[in-house]
KEDREN-992279 format. One record per residue (C-alpha): residue number from 1; residue in three letters; x negated, y, z. Coordinates in pm, whole numbers, plus 32768, in hexadecimal, padded with zeros to 4 digits. Layout:
NUM_ala_X_Y_Z
...
***
This chain:
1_unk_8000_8000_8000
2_unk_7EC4_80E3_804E
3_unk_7E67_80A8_7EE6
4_unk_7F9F_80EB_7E49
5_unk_7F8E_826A_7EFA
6_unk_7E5D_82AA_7E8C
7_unk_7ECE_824C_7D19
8_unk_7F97_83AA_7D40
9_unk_7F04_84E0_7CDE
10_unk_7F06_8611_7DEF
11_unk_7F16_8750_7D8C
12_unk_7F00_8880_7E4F
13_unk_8031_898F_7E22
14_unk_7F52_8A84_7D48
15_unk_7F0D_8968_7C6F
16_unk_8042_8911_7C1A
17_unk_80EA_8A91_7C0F
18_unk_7FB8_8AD2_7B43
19_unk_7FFE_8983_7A75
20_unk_817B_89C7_7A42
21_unk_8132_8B59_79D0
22_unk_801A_8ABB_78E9
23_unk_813D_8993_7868
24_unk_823A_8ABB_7832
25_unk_8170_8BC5_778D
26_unk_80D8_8ABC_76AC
27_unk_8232_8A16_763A
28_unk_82DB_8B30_7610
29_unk_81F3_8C6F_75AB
30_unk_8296_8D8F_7511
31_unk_8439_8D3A_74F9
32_unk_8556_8DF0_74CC
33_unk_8660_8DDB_75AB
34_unk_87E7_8E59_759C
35_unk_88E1_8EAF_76B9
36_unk_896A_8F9D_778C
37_unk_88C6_9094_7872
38_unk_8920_908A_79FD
39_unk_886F_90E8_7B06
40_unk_87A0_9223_7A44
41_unk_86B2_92E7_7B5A
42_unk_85D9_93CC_7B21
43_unk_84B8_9406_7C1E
44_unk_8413_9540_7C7E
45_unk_829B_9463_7BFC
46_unk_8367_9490_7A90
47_unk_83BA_9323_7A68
48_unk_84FD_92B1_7A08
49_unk_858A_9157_7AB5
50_unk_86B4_90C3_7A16
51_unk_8778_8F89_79CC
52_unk_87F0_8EEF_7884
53_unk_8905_8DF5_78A2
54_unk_89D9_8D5D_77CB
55_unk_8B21_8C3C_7819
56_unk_8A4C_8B4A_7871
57_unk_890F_8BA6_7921
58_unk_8816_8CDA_7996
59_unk_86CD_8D6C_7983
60_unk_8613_8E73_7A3D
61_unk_8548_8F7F_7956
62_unk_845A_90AC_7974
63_unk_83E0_91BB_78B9
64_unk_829D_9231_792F
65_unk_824B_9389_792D
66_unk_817F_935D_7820
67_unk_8287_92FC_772E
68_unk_83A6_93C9_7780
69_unk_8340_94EE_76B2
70_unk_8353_93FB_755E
71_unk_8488_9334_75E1
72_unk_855F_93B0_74FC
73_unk_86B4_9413_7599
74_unk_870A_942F_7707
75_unk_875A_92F3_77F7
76_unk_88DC_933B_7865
77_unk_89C7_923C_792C
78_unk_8ACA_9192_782F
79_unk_8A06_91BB_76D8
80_unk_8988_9061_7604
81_unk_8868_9084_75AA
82_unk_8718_8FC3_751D
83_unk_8618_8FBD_75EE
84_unk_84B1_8F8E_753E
85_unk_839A_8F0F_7618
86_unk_82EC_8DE2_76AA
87_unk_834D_8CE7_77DC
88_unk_8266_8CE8_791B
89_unk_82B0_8C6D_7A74
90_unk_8248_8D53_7BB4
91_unk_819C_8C5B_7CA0
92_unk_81B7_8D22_7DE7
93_unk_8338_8CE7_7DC6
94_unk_835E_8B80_7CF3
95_unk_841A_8C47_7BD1
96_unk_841C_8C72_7A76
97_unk_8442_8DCB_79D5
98_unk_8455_8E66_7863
99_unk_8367_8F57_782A
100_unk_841C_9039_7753
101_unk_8392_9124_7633
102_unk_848E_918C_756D
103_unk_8611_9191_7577
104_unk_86F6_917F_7467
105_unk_885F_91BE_744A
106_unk_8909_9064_741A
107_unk_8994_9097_729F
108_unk_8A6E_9193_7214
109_unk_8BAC_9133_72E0
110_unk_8AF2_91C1_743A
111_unk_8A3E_92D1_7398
112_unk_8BD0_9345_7307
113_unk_8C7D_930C_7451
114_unk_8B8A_93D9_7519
115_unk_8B9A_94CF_742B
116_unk_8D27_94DC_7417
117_unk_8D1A_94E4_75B5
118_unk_8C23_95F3_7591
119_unk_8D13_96CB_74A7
120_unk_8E49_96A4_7563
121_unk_8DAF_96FC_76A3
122_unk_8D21_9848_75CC
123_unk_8E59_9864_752C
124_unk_8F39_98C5_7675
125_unk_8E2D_99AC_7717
126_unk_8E99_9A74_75BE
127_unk_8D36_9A74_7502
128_unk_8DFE_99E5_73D8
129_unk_8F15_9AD6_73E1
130_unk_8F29_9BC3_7299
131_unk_8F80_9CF3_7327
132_unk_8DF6_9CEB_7386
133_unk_8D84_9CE5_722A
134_unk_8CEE_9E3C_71C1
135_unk_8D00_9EBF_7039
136_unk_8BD3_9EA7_6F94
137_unk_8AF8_A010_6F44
138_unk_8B48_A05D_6DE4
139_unk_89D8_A0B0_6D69
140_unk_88DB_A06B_6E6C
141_unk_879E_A133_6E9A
142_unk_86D9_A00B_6F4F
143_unk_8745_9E67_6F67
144_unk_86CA_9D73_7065
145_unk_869A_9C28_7015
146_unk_865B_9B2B_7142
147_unk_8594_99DD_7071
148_unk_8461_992F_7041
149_unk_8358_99C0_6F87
150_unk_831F_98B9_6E97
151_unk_842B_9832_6DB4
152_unk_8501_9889_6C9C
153_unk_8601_993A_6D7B
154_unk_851B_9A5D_6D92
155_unk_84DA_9A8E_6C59
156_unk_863C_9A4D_6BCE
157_unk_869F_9B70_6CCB
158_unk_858D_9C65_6C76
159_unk_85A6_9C02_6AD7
160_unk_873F_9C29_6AE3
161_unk_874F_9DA3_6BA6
162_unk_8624_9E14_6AE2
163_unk_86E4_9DC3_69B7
164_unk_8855_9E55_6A22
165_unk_87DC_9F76_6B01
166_unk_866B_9F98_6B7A
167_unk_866D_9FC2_6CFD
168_unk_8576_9F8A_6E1B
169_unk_8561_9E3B_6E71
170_unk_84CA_9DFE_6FED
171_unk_84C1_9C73_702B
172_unk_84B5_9BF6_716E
173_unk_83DC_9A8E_715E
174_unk_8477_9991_7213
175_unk_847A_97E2_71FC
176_unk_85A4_976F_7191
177_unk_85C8_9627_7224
178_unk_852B_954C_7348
179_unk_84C1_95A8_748D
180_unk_850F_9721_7526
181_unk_8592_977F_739A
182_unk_86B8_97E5_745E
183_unk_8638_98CA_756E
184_unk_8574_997D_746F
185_unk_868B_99AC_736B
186_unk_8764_9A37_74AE
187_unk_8636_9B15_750B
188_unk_8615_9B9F_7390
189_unk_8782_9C08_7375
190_unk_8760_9C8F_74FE
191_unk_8628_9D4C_7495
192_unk_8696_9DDB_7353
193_unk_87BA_9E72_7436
194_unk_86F6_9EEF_7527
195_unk_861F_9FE4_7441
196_unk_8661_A145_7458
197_unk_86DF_A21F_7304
198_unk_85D2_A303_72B2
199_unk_84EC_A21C_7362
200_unk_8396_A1EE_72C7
201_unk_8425_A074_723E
202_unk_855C_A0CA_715F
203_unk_8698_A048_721A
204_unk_8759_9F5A_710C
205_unk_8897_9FD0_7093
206_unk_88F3_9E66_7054
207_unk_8864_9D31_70E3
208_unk_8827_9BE6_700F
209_unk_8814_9A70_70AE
210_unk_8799_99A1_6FB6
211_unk_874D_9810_6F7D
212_unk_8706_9737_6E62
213_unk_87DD_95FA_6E42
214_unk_87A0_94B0_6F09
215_unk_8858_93AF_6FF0
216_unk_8910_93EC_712B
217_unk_880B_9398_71D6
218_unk_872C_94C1_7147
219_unk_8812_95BD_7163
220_unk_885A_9567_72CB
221_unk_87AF_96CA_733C
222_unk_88D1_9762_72A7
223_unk_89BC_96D3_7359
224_unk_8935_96DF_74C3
225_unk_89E1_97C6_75B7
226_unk_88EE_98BD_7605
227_unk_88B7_9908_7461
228_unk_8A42_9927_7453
229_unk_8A77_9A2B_758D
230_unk_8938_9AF3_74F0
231_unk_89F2_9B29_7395
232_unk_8B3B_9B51_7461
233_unk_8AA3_9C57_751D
234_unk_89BA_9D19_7418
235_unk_89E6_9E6C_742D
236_unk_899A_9E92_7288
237_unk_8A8C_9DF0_71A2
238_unk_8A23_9C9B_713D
239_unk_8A1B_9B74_701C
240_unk_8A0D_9A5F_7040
241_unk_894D_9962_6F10
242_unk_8900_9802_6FD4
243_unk_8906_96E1_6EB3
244_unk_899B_96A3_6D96
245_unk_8B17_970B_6D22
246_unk_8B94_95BB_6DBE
247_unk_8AD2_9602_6F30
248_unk_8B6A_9691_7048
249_unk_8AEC_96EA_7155
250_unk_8B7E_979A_72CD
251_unk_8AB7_98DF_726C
252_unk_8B97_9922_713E
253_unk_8CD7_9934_7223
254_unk_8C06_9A28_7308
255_unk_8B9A_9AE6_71DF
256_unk_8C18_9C2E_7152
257_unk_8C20_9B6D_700A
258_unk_8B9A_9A2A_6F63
259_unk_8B01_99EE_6E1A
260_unk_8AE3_98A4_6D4F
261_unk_8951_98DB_6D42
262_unk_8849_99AE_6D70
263_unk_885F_9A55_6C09
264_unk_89E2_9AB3_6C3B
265_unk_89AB_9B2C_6DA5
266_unk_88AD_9C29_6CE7
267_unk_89BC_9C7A_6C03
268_unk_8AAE_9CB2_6D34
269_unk_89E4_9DBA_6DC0
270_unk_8961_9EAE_6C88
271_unk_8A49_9EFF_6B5C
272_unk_89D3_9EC1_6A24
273_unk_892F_A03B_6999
274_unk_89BA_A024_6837
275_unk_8B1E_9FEE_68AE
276_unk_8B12_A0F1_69AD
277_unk_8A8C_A1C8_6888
278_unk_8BA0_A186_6799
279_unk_8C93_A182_689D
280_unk_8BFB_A2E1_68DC
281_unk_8C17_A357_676C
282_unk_8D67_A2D5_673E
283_unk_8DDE_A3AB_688C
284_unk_8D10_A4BD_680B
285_unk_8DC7_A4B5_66EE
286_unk_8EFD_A475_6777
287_unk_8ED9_A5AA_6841
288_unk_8E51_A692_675A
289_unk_8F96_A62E_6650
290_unk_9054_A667_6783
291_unk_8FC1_A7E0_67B3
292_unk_8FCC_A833_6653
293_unk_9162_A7C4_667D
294_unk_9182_A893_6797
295_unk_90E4_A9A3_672A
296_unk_9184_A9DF_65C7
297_unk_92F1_A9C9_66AC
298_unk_926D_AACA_677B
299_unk_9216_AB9E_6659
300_unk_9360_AB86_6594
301_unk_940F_ABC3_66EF
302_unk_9347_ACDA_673C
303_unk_938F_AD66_65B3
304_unk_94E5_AD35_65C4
305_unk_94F0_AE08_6718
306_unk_940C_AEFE_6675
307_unk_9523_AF33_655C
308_unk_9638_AF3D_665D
309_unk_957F_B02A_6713
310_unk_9612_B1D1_66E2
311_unk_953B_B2D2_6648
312_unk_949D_B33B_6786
313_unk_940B_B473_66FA
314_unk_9560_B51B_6699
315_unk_9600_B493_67C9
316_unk_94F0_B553_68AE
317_unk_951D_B68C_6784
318_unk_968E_B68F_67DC
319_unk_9674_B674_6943
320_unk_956A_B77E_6931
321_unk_9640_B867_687C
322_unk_977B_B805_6951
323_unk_96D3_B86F_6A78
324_unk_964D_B9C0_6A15
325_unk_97CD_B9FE_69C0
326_unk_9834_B9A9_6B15
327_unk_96F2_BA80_6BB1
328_unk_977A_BBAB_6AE0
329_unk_98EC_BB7B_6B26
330_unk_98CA_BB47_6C95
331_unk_97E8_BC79_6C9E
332_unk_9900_BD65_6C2F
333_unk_99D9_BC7F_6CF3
334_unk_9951_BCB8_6E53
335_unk_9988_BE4C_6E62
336_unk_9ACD_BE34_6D9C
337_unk_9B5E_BD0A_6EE6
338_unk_9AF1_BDE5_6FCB
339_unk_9B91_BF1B_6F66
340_unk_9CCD_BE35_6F4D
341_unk_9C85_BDA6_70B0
342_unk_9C67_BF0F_7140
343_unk_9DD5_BF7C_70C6
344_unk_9E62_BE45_7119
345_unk_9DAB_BE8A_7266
346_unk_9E42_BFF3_728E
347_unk_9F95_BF84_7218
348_unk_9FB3_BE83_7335
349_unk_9F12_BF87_7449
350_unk_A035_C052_73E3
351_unk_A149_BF4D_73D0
352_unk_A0B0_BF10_7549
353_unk_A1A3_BF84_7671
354_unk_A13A_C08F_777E
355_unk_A0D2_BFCB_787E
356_unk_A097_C0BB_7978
357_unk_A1D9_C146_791A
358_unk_A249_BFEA_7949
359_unk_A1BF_BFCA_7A96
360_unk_A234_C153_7B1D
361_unk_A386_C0BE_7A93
362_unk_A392_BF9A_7B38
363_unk_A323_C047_7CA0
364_unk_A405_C135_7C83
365_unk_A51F_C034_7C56
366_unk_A49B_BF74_7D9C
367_unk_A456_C060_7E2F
368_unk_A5E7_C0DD_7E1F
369_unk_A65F_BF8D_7E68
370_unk_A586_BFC1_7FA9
371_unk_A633_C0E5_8019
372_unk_A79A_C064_7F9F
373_unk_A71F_BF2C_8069
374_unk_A6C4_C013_81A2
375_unk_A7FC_C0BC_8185
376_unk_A8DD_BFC1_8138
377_unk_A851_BEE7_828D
378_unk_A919_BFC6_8378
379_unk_AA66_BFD8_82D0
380_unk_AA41_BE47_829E
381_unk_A9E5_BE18_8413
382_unk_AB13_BF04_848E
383_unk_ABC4_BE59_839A
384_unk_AB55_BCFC_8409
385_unk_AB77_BD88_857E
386_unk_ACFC_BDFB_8571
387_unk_AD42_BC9D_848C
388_unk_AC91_BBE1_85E0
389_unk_AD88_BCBB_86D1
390_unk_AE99_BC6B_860B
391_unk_AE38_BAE9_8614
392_unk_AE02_BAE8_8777
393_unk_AF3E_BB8A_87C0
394_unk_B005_BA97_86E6
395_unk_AF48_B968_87C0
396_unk_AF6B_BA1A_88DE
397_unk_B112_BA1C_88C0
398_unk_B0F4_B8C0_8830
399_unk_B04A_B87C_896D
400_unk_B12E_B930_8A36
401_unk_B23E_B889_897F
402_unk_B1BD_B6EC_89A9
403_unk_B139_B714_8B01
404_unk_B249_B80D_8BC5
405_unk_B27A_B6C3_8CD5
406_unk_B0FA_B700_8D1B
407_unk_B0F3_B876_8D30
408_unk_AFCC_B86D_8E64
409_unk_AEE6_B782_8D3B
410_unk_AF45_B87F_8C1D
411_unk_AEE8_B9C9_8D0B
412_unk_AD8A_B8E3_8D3F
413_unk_AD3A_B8AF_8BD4
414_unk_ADB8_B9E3_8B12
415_unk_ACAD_BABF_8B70
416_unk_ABD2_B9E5_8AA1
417_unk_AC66_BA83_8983
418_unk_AC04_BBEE_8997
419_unk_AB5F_BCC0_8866
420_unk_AA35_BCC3_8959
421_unk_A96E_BB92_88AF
422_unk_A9F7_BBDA_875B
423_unk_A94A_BD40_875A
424_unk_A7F9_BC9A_87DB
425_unk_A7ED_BBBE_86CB
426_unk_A835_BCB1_85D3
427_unk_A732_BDA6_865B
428_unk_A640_BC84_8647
429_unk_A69B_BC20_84ED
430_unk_A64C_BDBB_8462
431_unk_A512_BDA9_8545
432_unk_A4AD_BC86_8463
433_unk_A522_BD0A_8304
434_unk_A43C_BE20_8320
435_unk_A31B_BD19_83AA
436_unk_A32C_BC8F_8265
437_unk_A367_BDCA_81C2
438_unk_A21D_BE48_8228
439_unk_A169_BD2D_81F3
440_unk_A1E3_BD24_8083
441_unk_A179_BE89_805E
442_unk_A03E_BE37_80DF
443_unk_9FED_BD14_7FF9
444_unk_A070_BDF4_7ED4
445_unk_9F50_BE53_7DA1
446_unk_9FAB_BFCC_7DD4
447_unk_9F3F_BFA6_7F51
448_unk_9DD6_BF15_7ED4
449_unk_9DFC_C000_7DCD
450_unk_9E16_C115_7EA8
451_unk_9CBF_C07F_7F89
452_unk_9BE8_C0FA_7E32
453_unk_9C35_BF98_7D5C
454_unk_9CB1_BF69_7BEA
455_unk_9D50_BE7F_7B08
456_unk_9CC2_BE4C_79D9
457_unk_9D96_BDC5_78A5
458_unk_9D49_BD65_7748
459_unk_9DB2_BDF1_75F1
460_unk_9EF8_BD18_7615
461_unk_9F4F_BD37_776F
462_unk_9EA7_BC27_782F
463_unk_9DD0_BC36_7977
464_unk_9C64_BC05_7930
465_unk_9B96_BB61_7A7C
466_unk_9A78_BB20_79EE
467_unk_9976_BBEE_7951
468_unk_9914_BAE6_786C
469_unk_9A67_BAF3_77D9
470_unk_9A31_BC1E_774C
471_unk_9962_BC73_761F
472_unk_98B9_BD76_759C
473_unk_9978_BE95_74E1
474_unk_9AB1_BDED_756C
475_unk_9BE5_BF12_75C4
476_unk_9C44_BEEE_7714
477_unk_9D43_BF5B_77FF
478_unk_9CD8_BFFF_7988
479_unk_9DF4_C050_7A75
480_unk_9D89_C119_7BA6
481_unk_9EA9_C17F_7CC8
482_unk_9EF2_C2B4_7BEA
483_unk_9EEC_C26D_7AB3
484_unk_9E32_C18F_797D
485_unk_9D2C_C1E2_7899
486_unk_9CB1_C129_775D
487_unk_9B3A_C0CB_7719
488_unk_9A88_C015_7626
489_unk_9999_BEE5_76BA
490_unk_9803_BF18_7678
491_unk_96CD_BE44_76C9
492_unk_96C3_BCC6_7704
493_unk_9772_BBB9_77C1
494_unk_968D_BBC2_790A
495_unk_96C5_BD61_790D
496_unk_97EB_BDEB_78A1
497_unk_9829_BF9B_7873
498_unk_9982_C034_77EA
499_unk_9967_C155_7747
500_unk_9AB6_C23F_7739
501_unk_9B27_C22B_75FC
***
């Protein structure tokens, strides 16, 4: 039994973990594995740990630091992809891993799916929307075109608007596919934006993102995120020209607007020179027939007012000589109304009444009704005295009469009727006739009169107030306490003189 153990090879644990990694690397080398990513880390060293799995088994992968910048796309959760690499086993833990150099998208079916999930996610933040989409500049002065430097799509560009329209050209080199083609397309668009107008590099008036044709796989740039929010987000309007007519890509739906290639996205942004020139001609044209028309309207309008026009000469002649005729006629005129206006003047002052005759008149006639009234006042108060006696003897009989059975109340109350109070009250009532007689002799115009006052009358009778009533040369009409005198007004408004006519 000894024997048979020592028949059995021993091995020590590095042997065989060195044997096993030696077994693996050998059999397998470099292979090519498919499945889906899980597990994706990335550590602060740079690596990148992962795990590919697919319905029936899984395998643990890294990408060294080393490798990640020509990897190829970026490790996410959920995406099938082919993993390039070789098989070796890490001995400190008894595992296997794929050492992994370069990832592929697994066919076009992931590459589409991711980029559908990709465009409806971009579609509902809006970047799609085309109420975003800015008009193109008509002629621009300087065009941007974000490429690579070597190629036909250069050239095609820079051959098509040198034959249309000649216009600066500043190109902006870029790769167009692999690894970081995507952060510097994104930073070309970003940094064409960002330059300053007047700046010592020309800012572009138009911006041009352009690609060559190829497979999905090499126009992938073009449709990661970051590329699509830079075009979304350019501050200068933009084209895009990514493939051929048949290629799409998510930067055409962010895109102010998309051309078929290269050439026609050169054709979007310059007009072609001889069209613009013969469209200018024919407007030229246009608009020079269409002054000529207007003019030669103008000028038969303008001659058929001329001949409807009068003879303006003979009209001014006759207006001329009219008013000469009136100049003469209404200096013989003038004298010849105011001679008239003088005798029409004297004829009225004499149809005038006196009216300080007038006035003597009328005091005269009060006051005679004054003395009739002062004379009359006695006879009417006897009068009204002996009518009261009368009266009280009638009541008194009547009294005497209805109350004989109470002769000792009648003898009381008859004395109450005596003339006594009836002559007090008609003493008071003269005592207050001539109160008011002397006050309305004091209030009279011939008692102010008689204090050194006048009244002062116009031509036909009525009171002047106001010395700006009266104008100059007008006849007026004084009347002093004894009398009235006419005078004619002199001087102006503010001072005011009668002379006696």
């Amino acid at each position: 039994m000894d024997e048979l153990r020592t028949n059995i090879p021993e091995y020590s644990v590095s042997e065989i973990s060195g044997a096993v990694k030696r077994t693996l690397e050998g059999a397998f080398g470099r292979v090519r594995v498919r499945g889906e990513l899980t597990e994706v880390k990335r550590y602060p060293s740079g690596h990148i740990y992962f795990s590919l799995k697919d319905e029936g088994g899984k395998i643990s992968g890294v990408v060294w630091k080393s490798a990640v910048a020509r990897l190829g796309m970026q490790p996410e959760n959920g995406v099938e992809v082919i993993a390039q690499g070789k098989v070796s086993a890490y001995g400190d833990r008894s595992s296997y891993q794929l050492v992994v150099e370069r990832l592929e998208y697994a066919g076009a079916g992931a590459l589409l799916a991711r980029i559908e999930a990709l465009r409806v996610r971009l579609g509902e933040e809006g970047l799609f929307n085309p109420a975003r989409k800015r008009a193109l500049p008509v002629l621009p002065l300087v065009i941007g075109v974000v490429t690579s430097p070597q190629g036909a799509v250069i050239q095609d560009i820079r051959t098509t608007i040198l034959r249309r329209f000649p216009r600066h050209v500043l190109v902006w080199p870029v790769p167009v596919q692999g690894e970081g083609a995507a952060e510097k397309i994104a930073a070309a668009i970003e940094g064409f934006s960002r330059l300053k107008p007047g700046g010592p590099v020309p800012r572009p008036d138009v911006v041009i993102v352009a690609r060559g044709g190829g497979s999905l796989e090499d126009l992938m740039a073009f449709n990661e995120e970051i590329v699509v929010r830079a075009a979304a987000f350019s501050a200068i309007p933009l084209i895009s020209a990514v493939g051929h007519e048949t290629d799409t890509t998510l930067i055409d739906f962010a895109s102010d607007r998309r051309a078929p290639t290269p050439t026609a996205a050169a054709e979007l942004a310059v007009p072609m020179r001889s069209e613009l020139l013969s469209d200018l001609l024919q407007k030229s044209a246009r608009l020079a027939g269409s002054l000529g028309r207007i003019t030669q309207e103008k000028r038969l309008r303008l001659q058929r007012a001329e001949r409807g026009l009068p003879d303006l000469p003979a009209l001014a002649g006759v207006a001329r000589q009219r008013l000469e005729d009136r100049a003469a006629r209404l200096t013989l005129a003038m004298p010849n109304l105011l001679v008239s206006r003088k005798s029409a003047l004297a004829r009225a002052e004499r149809g005038l009444p006196d009216l300080a005759g007038l006035i003597a008149q009328s005091r005269r006639a009060l006051g005679e009704r004054f003395v009739r009234l002062r004379l009359a006042l006695p006879n009417l108060v006897t009068g009204r005295r002996g009518q009261l006696a009368l009266s009280s003897e009638r009541l008194r009989s009547s009294l005497r009469h209805a109350l004989s059975g109470r002769a000792s109340l009648a003898a009381r109350t008859l004395p109450r009727f005596t003339a006594a109070p009836v002559q007090a009250r008609l003493r008071e009532s003269v005592a207050r006739l001539e109160g008011l007689a002397a006050r309305l002799e004091s209030v009279s115009h011939k008692s102010v009169q008689a204090r050194g006052y006048a009244l002062v009358f116009d031509n036909a009778g009525h009171p002047l107030t106001l010395a700006a009533n009266v104008k100059p040369g007008a006849v007026l009409m004084i009347s002093f306490a004894d009398g009235e005198v006419r005078a004619t007004a002199s001087g102006s408004a503010g001072r005011q003189a009668a002379l006696p006519l």
